[in-house]
C-alpha positions as CSV (number, residue, x, y, z in Angstrom):
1,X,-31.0,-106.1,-8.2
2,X,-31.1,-104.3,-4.8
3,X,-28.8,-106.4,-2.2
4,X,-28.6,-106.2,1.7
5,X,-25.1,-105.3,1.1
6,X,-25.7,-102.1,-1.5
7,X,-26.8,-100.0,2.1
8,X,-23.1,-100.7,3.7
9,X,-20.8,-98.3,4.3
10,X,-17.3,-98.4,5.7
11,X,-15.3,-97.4,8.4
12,X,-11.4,-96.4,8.7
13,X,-10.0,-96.0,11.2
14,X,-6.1,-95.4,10.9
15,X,-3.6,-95.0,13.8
16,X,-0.4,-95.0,11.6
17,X,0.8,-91.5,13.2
18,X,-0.8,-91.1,16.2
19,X,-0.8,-93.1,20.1
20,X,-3.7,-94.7,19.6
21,X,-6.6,-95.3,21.9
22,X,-6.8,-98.2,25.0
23,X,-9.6,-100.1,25.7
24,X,-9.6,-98.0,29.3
25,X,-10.0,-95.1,27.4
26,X,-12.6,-95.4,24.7
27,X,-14.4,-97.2,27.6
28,X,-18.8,-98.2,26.9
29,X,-18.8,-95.7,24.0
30,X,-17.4,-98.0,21.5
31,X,-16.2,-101.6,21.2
32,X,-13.3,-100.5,18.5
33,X,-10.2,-99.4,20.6
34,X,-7.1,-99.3,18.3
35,X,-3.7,-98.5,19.9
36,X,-0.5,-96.9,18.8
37,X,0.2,-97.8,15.1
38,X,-2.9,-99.4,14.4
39,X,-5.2,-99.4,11.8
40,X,-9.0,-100.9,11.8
41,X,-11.8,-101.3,9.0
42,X,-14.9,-102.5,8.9
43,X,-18.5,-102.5,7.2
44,X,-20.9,-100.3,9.1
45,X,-24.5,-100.0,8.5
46,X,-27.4,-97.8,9.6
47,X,-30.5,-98.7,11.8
48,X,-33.5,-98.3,10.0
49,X,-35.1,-97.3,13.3
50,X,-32.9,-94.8,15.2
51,X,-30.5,-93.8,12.5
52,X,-27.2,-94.5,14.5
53,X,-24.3,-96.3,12.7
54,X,-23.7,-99.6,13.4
55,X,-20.2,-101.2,13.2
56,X,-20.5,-104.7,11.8
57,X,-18.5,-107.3,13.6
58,X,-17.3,-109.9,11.2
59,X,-16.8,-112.5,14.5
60,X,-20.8,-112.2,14.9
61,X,-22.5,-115.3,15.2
62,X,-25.9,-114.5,15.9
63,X,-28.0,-113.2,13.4
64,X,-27.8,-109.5,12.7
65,X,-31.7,-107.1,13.4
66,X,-34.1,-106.7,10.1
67,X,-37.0,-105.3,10.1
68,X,-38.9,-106.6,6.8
69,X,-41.7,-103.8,7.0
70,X,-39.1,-101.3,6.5
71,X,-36.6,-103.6,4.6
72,X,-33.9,-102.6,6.5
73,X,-31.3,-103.7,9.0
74,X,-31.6,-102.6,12.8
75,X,-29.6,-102.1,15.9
76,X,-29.5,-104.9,18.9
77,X,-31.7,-102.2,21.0
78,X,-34.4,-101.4,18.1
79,X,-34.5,-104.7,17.2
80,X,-35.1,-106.0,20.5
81,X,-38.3,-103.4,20.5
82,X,-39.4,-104.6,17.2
83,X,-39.5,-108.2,19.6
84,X,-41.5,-106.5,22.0
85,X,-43.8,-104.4,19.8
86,X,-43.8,-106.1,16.2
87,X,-44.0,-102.5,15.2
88,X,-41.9,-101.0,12.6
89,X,-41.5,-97.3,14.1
90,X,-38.7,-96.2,11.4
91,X,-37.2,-92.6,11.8
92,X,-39.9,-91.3,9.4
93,X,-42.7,-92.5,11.7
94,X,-40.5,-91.3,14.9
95,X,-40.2,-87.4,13.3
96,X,-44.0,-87.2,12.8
97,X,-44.7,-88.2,16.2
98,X,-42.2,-85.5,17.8
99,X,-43.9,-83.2,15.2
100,X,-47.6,-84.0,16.0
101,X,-46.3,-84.0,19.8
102,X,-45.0,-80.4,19.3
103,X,-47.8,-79.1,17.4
104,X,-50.4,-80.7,20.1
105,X,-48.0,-79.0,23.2
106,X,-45.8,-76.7,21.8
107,X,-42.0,-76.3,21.4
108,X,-40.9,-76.9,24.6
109,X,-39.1,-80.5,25.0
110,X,-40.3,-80.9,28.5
111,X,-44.0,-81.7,27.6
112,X,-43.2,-83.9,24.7
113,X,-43.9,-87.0,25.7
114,X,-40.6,-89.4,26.6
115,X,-42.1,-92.8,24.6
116,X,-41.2,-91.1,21.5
């Protein structure tokens, strides 16, 4: 029986022998800063959209992003374009675009469109 939970992964992160990071210096790239000793873990999942890895906050409240055309959770950002747009535009659909885009304008990045 296929389960949300049967696409998580995990995340370790372990600070037993090393200083540790500050809040200061892990800064907007991550909300996980663990200092000097430390150890953090954590479920993680992958959008279904963009492919990035998302660290799942157990203190979340509000409902966590799903598309149901794809069947698959999403990232606050994609999920707030699958508000805008109701379209599912998963990382297969994304990759066909880029390589219609290329074969329509060739390789070069600069002409491929920058809605894609």
């Amino acid at each position: 029986m296929f389960s949300k939970r049967s696409l998580e992964g995990e995340i370790l992160i372990d600070h037993a022998a090393s200083p540790g990071v500050t809040p200061d210096e892990v800064g907007t790239f991550s909300e996980v800063a663990v200092g000097k000793g430390g150890l953090y873990e954590s479920a993680i999942n992958t959008c279904g959209h963009c492919s990035c890895m998302v660290v799942l906050n157990p203190k979340r409240t509000r409902d966590r992003g799903w598309c149901s055309h794809c069947d698959r959770y999403l990232c606050d950002a994609c999920a707030y374009q699958l508000h805008l747009t109701l379209t599912c535009k998963n990382v297969k659909h994304r990759m066909e675009e880029i390589l219609n885009a290329i074969e329509k304008h060739g390789p070069n990045p600069l002409l491929i469109p920058n809605e894609l």
